[in-house]
C-alpha positions in Angstrom: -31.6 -54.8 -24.8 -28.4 -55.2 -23.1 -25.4 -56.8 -24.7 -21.7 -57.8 -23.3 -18.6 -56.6 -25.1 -16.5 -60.3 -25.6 -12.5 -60.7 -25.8 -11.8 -61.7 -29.0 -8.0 -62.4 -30.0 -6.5 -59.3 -29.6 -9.7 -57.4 -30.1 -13.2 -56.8 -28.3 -16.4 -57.4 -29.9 -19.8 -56.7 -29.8 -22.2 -59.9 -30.7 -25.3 -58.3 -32.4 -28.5 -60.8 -31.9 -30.3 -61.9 -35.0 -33.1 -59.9 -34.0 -31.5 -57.0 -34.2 -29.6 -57.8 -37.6 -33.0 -59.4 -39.4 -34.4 -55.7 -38.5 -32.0 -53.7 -39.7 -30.9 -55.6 -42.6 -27.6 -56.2 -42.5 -25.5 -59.4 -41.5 -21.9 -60.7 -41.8 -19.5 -58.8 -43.8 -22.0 -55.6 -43.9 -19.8 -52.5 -44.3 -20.6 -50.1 -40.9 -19.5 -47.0 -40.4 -18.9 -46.1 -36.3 -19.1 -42.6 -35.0 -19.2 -41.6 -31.7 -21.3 -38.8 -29.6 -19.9 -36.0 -26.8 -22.2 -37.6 -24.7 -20.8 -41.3 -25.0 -23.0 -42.7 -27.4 -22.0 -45.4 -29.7 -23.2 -44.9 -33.3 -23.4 -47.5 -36.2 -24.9 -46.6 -39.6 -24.8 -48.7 -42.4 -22.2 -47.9 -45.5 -23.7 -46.3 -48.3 -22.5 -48.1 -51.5 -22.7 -45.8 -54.4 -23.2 -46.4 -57.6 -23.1 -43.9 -60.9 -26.9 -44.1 -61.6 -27.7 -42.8 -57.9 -24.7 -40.1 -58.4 -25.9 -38.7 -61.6 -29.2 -38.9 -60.4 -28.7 -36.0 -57.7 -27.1 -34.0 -60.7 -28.7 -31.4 -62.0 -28.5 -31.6 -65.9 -29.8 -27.9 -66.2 -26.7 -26.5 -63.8 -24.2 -24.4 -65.6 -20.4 -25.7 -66.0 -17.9 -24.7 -63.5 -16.3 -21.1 -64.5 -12.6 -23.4 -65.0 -14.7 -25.6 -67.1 -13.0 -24.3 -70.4 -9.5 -23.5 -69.6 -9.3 -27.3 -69.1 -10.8 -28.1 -72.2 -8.2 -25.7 -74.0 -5.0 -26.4 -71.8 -2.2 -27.8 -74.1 -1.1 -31.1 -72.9 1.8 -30.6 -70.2 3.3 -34.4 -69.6 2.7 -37.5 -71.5 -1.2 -37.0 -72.2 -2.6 -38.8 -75.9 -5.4 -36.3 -77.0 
């Protein structure tokens, strides 16, 4: 499908057809992150929104604490910290 980059103000713009959004699943005000290739291609990926449940899910609850772990937990407050 070809497209035509439009002036905009001071900016140039890409008009996506509703196709193309319906498929993908995204519309106005969907986040996009844009990447480019060596080879000129343009890349557009939607924005991951993370949230805690899908963070702690890809934890593993078994994994050992970091080796600094416990000199945290014992440090003696150094600026105006309430314990």
């Amino acid at each position: 499908m070809e497209v035509v980059l439009r002036k905009m103000g001071n900016s140039t713009a890409l008009v996506v057809p509703p196709l193309v959004l319906k498929d993908l699943g995204i519309g106005v005000g969907k986040h996009l992150m844009l990447n480019t290739t060596p080879d000129g291609k343009i890349i557009l990926t939607p924005k991951k929104k993370y949230t805690l449940a899908n963070l702690l899910a890809q934890c593993d609850s078994n994994a050992q604490p970091p080796a600094d772990m416990d000199a945290w937990g014992s440090a003696p407050p150094v600026g105006n910290e309430v314990w």
